[in-house]
PAGU-362466 format. One line per field, with one value per atom (N, C-alpha, C): atom name; residue number from 0; residue in three letters; chain; x, y, z. Coordinates in pm, 1 decimal, decimal comma. Last residue first. Layout:
N
atom	c(CA;...)
seq	c(NUM;...)
type	c(ALA;...)
mol	c(A;...)
u	c(X;...)
v	c(Y;...)
w	c(Z;...)
END
This chain:
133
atom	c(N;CA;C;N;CA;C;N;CA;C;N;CA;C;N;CA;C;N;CA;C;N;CA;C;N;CA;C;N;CA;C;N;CA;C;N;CA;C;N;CA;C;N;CA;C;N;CA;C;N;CA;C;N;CA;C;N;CA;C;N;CA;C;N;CA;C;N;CA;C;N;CA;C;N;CA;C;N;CA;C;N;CA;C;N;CA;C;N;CA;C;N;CA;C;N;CA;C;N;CA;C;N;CA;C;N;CA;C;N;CA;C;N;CA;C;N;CA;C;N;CA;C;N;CA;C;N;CA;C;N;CA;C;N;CA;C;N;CA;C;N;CA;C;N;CA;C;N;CA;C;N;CA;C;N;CA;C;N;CA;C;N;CA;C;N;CA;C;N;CA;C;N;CA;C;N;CA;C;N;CA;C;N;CA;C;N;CA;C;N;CA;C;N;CA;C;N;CA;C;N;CA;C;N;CA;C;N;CA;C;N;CA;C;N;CA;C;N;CA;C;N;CA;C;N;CA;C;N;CA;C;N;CA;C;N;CA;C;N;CA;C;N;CA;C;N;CA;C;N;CA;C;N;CA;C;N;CA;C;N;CA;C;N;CA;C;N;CA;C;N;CA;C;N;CA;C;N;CA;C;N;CA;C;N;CA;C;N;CA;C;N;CA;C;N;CA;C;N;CA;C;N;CA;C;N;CA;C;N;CA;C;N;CA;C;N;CA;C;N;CA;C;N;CA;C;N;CA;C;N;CA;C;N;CA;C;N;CA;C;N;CA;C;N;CA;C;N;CA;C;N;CA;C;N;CA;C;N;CA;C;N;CA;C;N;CA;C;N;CA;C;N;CA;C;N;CA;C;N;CA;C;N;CA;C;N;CA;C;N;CA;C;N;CA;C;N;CA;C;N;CA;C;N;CA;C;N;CA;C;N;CA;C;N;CA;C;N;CA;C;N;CA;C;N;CA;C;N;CA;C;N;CA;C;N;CA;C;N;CA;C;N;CA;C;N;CA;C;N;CA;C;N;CA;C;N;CA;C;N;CA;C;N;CA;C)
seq	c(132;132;132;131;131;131;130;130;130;129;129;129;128;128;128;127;127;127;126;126;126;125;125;125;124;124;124;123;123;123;122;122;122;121;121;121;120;120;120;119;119;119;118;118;118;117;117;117;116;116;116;115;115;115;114;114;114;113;113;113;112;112;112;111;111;111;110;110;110;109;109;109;108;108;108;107;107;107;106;106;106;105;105;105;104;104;104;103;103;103;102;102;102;101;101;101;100;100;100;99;99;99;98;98;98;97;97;97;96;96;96;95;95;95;94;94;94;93;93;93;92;92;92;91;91;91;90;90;90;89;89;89;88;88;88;87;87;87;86;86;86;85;85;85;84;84;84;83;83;83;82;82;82;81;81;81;80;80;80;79;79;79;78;78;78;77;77;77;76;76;76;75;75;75;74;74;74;73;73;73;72;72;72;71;71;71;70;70;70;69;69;69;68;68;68;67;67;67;66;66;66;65;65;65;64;64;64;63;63;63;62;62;62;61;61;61;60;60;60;59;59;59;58;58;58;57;57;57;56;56;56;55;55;55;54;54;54;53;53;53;52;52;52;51;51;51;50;50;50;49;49;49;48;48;48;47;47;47;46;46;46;45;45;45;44;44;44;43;43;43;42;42;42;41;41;41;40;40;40;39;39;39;38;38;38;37;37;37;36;36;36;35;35;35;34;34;34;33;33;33;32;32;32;31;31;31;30;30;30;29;29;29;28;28;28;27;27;27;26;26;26;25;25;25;24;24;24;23;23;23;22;22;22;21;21;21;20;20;20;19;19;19;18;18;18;17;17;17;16;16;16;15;15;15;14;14;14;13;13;13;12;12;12;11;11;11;10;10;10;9;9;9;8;8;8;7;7;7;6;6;6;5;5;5;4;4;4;3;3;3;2;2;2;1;1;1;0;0;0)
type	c(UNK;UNK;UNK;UNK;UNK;UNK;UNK;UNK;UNK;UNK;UNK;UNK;UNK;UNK;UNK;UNK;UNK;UNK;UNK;UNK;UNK;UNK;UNK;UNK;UNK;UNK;UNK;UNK;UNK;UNK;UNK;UNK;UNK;UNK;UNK;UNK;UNK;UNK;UNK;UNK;UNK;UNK;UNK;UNK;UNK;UNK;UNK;UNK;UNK;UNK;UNK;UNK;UNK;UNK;UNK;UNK;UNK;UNK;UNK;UNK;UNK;UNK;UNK;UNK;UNK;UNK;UNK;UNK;UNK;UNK;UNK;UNK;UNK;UNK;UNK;UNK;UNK;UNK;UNK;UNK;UNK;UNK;UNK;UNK;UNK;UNK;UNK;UNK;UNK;UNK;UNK;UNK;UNK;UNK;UNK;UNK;UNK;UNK;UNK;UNK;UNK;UNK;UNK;UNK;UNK;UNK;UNK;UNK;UNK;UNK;UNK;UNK;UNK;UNK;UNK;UNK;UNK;UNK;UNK;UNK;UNK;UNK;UNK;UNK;UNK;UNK;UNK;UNK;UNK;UNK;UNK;UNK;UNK;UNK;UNK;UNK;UNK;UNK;UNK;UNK;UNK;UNK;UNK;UNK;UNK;UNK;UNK;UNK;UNK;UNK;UNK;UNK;UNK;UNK;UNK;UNK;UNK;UNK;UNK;UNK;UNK;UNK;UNK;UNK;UNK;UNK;UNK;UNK;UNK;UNK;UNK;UNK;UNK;UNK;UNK;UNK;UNK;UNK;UNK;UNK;UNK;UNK;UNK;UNK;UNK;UNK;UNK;UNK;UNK;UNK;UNK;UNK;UNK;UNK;UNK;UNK;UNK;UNK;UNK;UNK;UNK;UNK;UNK;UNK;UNK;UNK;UNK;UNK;UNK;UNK;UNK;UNK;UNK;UNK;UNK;UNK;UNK;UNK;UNK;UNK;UNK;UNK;UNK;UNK;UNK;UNK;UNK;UNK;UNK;UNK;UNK;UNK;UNK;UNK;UNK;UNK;UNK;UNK;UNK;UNK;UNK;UNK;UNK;UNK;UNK;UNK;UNK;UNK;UNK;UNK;UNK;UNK;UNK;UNK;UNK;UNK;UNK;UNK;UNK;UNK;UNK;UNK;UNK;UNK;UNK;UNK;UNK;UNK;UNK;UNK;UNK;UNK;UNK;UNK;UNK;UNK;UNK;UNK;UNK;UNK;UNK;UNK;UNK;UNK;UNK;UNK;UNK;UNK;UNK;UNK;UNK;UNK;UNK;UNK;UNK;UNK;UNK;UNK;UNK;UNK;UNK;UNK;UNK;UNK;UNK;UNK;UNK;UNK;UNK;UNK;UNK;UNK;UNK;UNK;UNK;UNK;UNK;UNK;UNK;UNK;UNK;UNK;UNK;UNK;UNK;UNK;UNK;UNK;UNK;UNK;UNK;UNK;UNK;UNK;UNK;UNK;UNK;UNK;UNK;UNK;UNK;UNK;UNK;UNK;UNK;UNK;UNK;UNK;UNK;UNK;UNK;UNK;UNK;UNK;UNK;UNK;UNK;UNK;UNK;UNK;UNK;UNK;UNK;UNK;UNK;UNK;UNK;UNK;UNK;UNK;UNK;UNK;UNK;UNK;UNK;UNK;UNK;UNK;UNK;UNK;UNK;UNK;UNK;UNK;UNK;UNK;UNK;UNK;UNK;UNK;UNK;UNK;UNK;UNK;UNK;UNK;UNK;UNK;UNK)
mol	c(A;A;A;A;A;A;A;A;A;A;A;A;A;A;A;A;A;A;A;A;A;A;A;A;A;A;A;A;A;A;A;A;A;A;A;A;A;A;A;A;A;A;A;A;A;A;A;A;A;A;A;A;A;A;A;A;A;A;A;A;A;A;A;A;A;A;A;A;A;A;A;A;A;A;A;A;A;A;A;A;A;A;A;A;A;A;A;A;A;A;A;A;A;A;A;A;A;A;A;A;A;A;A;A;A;A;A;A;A;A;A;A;A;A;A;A;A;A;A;A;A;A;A;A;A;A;A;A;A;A;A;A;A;A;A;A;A;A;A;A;A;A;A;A;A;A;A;A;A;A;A;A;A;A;A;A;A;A;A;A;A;A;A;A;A;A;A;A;A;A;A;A;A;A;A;A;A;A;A;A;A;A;A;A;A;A;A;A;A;A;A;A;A;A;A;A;A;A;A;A;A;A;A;A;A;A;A;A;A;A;A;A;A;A;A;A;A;A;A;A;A;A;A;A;A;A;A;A;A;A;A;A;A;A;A;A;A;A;A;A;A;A;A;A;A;A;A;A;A;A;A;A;A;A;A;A;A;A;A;A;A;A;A;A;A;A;A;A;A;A;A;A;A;A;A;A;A;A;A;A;A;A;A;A;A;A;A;A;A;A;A;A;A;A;A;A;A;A;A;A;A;A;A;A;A;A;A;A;A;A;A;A;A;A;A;A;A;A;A;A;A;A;A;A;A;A;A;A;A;A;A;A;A;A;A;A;A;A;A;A;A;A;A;A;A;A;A;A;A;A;A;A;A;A;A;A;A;A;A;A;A;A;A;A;A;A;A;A;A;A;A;A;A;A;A;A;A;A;A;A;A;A;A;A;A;A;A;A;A;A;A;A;A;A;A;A;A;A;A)
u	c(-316,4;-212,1;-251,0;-739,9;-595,6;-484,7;-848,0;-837,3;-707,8;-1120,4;-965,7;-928,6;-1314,1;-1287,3;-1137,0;-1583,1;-1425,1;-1406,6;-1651,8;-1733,5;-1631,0;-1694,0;-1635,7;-1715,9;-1812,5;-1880,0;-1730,9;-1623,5;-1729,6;-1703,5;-1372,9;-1370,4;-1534,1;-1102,4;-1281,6;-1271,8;-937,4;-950,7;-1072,3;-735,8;-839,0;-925,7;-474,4;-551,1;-636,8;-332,5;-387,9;-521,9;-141,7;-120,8;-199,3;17,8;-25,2;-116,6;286,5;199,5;134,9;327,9;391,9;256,8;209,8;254,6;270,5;189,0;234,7;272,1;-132,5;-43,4;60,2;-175,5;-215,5;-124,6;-247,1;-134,6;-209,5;-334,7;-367,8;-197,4;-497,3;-343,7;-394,6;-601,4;-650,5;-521,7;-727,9;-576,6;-600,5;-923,5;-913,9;-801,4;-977,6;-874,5;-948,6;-1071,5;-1142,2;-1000,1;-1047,9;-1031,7;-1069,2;-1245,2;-1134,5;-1133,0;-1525,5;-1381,5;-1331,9;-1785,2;-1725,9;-1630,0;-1983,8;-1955,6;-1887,3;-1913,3;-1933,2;-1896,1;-1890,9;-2013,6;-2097,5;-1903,5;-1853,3;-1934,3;-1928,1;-2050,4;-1973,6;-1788,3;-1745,6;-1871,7;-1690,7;-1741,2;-1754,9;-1460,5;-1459,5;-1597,1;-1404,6;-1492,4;-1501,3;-1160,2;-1229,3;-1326,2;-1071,7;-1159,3;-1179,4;-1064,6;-965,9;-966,0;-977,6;-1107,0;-1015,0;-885,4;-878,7;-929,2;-1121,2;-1027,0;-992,4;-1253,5;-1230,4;-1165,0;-1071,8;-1137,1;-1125,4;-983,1;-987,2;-1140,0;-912,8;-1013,2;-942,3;-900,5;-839,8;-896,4;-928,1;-981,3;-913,9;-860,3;-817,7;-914,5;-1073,1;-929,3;-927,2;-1402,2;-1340,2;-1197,6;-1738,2;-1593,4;-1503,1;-2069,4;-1931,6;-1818,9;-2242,9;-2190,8;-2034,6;-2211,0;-2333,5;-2300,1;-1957,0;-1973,9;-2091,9;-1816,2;-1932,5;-1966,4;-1649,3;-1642,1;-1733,2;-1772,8;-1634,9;-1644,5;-2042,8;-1978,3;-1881,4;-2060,0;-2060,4;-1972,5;-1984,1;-2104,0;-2105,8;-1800,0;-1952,7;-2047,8;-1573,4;-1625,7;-1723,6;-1665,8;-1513,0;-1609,6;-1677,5;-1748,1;-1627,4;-1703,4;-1575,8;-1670,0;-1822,4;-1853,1;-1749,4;-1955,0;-1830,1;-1832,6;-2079,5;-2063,4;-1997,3;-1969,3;-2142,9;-2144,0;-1656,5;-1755,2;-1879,6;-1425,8;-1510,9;-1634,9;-1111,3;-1220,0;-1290,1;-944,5;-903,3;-989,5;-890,5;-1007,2;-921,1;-746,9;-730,4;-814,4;-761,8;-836,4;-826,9;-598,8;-616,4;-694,4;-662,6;-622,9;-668,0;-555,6;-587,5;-591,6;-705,9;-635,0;-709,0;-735,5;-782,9;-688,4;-838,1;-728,0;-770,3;-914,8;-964,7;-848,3;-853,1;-775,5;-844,1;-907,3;-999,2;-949,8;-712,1;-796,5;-931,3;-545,4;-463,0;-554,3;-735,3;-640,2;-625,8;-728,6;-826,7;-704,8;-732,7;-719,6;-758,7;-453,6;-646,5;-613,7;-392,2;-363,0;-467,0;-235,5;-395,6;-327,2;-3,3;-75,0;-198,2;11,5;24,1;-65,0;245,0;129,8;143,2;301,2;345,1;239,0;336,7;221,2;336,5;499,6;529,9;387,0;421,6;439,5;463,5;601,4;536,5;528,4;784,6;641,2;571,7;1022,5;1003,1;859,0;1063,8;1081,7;1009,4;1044,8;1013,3;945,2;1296,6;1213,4;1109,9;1539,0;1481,8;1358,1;1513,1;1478,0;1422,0;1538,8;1421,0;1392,2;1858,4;1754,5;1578,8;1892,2;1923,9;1882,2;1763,2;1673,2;1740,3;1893,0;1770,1;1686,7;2142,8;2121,2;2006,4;2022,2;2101,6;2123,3;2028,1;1946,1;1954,8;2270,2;2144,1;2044,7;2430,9;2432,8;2363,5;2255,9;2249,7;2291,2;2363,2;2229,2;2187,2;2646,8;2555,3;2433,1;2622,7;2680,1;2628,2)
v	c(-1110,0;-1025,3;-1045,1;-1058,4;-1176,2;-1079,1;-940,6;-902,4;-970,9;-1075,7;-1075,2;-1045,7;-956,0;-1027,8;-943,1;-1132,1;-1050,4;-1098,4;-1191,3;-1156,6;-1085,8;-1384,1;-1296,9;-1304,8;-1261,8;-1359,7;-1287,7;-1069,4;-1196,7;-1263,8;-1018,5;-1000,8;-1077,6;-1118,4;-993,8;-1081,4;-1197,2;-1170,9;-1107,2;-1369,9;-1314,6;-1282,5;-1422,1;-1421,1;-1296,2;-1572,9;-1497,3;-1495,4;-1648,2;-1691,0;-1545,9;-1842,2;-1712,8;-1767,5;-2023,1;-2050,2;-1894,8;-1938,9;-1926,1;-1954,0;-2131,7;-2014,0;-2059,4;-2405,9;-2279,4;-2151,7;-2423,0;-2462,5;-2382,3;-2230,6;-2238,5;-2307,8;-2252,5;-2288,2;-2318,9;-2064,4;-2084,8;-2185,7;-2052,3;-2082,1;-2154,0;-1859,2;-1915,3;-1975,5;-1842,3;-1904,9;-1934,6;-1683,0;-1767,9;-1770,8;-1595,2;-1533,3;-1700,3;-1378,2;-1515,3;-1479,3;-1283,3;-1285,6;-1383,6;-1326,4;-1176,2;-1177,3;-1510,3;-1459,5;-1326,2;-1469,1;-1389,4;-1400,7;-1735,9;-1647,3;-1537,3;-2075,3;-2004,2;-1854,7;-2095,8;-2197,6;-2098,0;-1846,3;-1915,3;-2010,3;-1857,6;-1841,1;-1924,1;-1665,2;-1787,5;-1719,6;-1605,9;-1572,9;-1716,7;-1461,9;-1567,0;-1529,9;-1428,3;-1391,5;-1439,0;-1340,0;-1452,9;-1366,8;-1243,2;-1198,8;-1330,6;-1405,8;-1251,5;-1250,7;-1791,1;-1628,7;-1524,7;-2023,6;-1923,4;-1809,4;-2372,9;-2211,7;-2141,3;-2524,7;-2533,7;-2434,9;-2609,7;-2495,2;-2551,9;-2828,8;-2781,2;-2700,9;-2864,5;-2911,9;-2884,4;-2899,0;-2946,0;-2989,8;-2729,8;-2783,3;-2801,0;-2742,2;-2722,2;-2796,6;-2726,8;-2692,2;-2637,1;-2796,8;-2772,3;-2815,0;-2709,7;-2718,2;-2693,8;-2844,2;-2755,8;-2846,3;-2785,9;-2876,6;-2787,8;-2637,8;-2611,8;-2709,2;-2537,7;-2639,7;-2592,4;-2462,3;-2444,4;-2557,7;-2289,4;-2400,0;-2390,8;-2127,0;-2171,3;-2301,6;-1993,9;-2046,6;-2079,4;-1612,6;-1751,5;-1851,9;-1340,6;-1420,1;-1540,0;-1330,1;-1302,9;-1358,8;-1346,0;-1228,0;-1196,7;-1621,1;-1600,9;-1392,8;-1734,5;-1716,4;-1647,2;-1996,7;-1920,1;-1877,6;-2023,6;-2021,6;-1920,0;-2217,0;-2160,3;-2162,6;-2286,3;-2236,7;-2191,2;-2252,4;-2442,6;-2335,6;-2377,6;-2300,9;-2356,4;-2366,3;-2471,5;-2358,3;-2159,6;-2188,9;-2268,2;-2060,6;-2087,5;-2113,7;-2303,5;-2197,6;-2185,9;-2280,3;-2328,2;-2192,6;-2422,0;-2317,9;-2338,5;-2458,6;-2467,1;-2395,9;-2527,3;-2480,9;-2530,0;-2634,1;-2658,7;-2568,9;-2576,2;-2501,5;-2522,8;-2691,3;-2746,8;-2674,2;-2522,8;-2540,8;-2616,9;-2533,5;-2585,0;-2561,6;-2227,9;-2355,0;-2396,4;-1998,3;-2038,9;-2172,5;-1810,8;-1826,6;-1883,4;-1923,6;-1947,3;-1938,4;-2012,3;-1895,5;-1990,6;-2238,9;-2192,3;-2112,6;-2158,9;-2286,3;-2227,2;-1960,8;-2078,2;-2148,8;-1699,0;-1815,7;-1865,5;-1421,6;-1502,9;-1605,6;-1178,6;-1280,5;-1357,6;-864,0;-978,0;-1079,5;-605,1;-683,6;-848,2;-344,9;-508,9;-553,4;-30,5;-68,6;-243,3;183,7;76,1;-42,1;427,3;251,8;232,9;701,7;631,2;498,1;693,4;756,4;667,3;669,6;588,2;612,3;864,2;655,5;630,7;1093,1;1044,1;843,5;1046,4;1055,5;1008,9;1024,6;900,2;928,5;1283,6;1170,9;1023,5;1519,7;1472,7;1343,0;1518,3;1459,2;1436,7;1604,7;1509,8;1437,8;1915,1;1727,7;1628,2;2004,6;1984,8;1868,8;2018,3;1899,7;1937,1;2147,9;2068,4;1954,0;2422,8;2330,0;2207,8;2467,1;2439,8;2330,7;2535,6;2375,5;2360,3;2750,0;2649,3;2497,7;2884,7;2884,3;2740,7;2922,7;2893,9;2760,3;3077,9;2945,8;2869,8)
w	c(-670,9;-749,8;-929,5;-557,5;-633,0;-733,6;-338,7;-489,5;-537,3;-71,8;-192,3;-325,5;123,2;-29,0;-38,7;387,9;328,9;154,6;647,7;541,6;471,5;1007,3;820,7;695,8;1228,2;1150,0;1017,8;1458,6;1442,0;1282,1;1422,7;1564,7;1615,8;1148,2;1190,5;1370,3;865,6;1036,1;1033,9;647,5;666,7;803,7;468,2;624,4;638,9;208,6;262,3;376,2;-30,0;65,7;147,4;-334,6;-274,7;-140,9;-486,2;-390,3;-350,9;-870,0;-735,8;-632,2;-1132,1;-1049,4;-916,1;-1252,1;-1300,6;-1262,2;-1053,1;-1132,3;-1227,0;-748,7;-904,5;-959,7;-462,8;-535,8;-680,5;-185,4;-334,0;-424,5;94,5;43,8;-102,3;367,7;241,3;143,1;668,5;595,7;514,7;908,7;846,2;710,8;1279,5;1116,4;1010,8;1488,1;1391,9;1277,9;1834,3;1721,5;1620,3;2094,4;2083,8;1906,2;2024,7;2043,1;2008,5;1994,9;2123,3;2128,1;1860,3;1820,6;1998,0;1756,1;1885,3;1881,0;1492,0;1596,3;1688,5;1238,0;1336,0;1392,3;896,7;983,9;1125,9;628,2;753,7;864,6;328,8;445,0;516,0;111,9;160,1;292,5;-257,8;-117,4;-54,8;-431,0;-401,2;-257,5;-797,8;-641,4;-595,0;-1041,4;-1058,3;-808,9;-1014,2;-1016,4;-985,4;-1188,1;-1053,6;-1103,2;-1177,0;-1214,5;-1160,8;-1004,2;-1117,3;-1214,5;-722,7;-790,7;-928,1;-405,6;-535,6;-599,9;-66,3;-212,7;-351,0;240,3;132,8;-14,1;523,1;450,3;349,3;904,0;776,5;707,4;1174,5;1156,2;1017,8;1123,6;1157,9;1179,4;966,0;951,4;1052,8;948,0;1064,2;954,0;649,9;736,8;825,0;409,3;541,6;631,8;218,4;305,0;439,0;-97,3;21,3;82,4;-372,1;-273,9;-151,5;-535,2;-619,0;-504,7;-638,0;-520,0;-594,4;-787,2;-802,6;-700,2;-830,9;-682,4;-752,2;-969,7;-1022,0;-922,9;-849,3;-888,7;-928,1;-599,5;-715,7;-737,0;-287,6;-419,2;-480,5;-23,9;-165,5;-266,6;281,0;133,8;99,3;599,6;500,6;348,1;859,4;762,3;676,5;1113,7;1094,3;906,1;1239,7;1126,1;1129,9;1503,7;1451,4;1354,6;1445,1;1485,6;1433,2;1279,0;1385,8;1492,6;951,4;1061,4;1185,4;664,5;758,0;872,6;319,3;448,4;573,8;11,8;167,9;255,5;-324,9;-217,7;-56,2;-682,5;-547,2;-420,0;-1000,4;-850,0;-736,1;-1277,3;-1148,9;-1053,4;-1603,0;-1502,4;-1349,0;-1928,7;-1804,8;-1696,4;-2101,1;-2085,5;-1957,0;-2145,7;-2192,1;-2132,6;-2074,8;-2076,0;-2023,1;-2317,3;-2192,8;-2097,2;-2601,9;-2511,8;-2402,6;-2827,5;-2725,1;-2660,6;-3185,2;-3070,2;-2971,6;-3421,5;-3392,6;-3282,7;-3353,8;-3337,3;-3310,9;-3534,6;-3483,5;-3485,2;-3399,6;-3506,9;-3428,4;-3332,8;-3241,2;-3367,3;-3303,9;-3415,0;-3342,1;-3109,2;-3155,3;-3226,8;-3078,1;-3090,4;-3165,0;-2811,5;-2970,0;-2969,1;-2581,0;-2604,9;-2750,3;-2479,9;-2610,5;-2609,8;-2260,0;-2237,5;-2335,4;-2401,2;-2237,9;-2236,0;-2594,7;-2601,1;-2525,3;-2478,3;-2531,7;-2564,8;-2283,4;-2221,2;-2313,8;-2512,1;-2427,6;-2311,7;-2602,0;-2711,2;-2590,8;-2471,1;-2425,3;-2538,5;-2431,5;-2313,5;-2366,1;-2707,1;-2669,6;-2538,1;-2628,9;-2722,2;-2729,8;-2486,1;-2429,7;-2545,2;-2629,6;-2482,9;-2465,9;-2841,1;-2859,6;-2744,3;-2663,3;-2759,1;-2801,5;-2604,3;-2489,7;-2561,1;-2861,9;-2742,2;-2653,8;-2909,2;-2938,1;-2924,4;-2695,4;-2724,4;-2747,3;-2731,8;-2627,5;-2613,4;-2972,1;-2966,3;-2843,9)
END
């Protein structure tokens, strides 16, 4: 008798472990028209230097520029993207290269989503990439 109420609570525990492991396959219908995607989007963002730049370039994941300026930058910048990229890369060619520190302030506001928000530091020249949430 035992036994068999062991039995008995050992598959009644393992029904919801089960469940929990197994995904359920959803039938997802076709919808003609362009994905979410595919949809033009304009995302604005911010760059703020803590330093004067004679260089500054955004490339997205395919080494492609997203934003570039060969002309000095200096404090904040204010543009827009023609989409938002999975990665962004940011590098920065300082003026005056020997500060203690370099950060640079990337501030994403995608339409539809929440503001994201990221500092980027090195001790010279940056050269950094972001893996977007």
């Amino acid at each position: 008798m035992r036994t068999l109420l062991t039995a008995l609570c050992l598959a009644l525990a393992a029904l919801p472990l089960w469940r929990m492991t197994h995904s359920r396959t959803v039938p997802v219908a076709d919808v003609p028209g362009t994905t979410v995607a595919e949809t033009p989007v304009t995302v604005p963002f911010q760059l703020q230097l803590s330093a004067p730049a004679k260089r500054v370039v955004l490339r997205d994941e395919a080494d492609e520029v997203l934003w570039e300026s060969s002309a000095a930058v200096d404090g904040m910048v204010e543009a827009t993207w023609p989409r938002l990229p999975r990665n962004i890369q940011l590098q920065v060619d300082w003026v005056t290269p020997g500060a203690p520190r370099y950060f640079a302030k990337l501030r994403l506001d995608p339409p539809g989503s929440e503001t994201v928000t990221h500092v980027f530091d090195a001790s010279s020249d940056l050269d950094d990439l972001w893996e977007l949430p």
